[in-house]
Residue, then its C-alpha position, 0 to 999 in steps of 0.5 A: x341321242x341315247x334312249x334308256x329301255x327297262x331290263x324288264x321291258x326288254x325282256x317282255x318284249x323278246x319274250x313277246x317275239x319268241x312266243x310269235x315265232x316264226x311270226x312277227x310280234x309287234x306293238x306299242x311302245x309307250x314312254x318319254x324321248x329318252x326312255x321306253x317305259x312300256x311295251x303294249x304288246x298286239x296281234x299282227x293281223x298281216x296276210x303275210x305275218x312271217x315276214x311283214x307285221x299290221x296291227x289290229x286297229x281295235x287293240x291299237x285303239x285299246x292300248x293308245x288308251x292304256x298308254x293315256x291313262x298312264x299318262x305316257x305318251x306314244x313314243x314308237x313301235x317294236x316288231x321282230x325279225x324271226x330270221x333277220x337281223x334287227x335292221x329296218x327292211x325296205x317294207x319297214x322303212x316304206x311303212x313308216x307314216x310318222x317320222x317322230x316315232x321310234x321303231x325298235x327291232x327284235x332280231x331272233x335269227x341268232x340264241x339271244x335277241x338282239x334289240x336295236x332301235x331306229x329313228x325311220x322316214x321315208x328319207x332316212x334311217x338312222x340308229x339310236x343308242x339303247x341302254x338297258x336300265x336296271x329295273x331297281x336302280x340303287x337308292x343312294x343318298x347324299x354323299x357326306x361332307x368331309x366333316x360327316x366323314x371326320x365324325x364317322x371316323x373319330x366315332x370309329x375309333x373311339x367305339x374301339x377305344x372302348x372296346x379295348x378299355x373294357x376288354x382290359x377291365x375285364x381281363x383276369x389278374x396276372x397270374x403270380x410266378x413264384x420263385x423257383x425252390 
């Protein structure tokens, strides 16, 4: 299983953890099975928020709304690790209540974040493939037909065809060369 993330929800994300450092951000995240679509960023209310992160029950509550009203669904959570790398910690995997939810992992022990997501029970871990999107993928239309494409280039051709015909029309006479006295 592969879930598809938007560079730019990444990047709200990390930048998210940066600015909670050496805390732990965390939040929502709101989408489909097979992409994350939304980050609900939230304020970690934990006593200890350096190493273990809770969200604060009113602005969950607000974000489940927000995520309602954009017609998503809840797919998971993210927090960070400020010095560990992005691998569930015991305390993680024991939180976890919902085996159905992601849990996506923003690791800032080394230069750039690093981002990993986990499907948790309290049986099991196991990785999920992350693909970073473009957030404006290119809009391609339908490829041409082979006789599209015979049309394109017999066009082509006669476009220079007449170029060269003018060009020609246009040229001044030779000039004449006389014999030499």
């Amino acid at each position: 299983m592969a879930v598809r993330i938007p560079y730019l929800v990444a990047r709200q994300i990390s930048d998210h953890a940066a600015s909670r450092q050496p805390s732990e951000a965390c939040g929502l995240l709101a989408g489909t099975d097979e992409q994350i679509l939304a980050a609900y960023p939230l304020t970690n209310i934990a006593r200890a928020p350096q190493t273990r992160f809770e969200f604060d029950p009113n602005e969950q509550l607000q974000a489940l709304k927000a995520i309602d009203e954009a017609q998503l669904e809840w797919i998971g959570a993210y927090h960070s690790h400020p010095h560990s790398a992005p691998i569930p910690s015991r305390a993680d995997i024991e939180a976890c209540a919902d085996s159905g939810l992601l849990q996506l992992i923003v690791s800032l022990s080394r230069s750039k974040p690093q981002l990993k997501l986990w499907r948790i029970d309290r049986d099991s871990v196991a990785p999920i493939e992350l693909i970073y999107a473009s957030d404006n993928p290119p809009e391609s239309g339908p490829a041409l037909s082979l006789s599209q494409q015979a049309a394109v280039i017999i066009v082509a051709i006669a476009a220079v065809l007449i170029l060269l015909i003018i060009s020609f029309t246009l040229l001044p006479p030779a000039p004449q060369i006389l014999p030499a006295p």
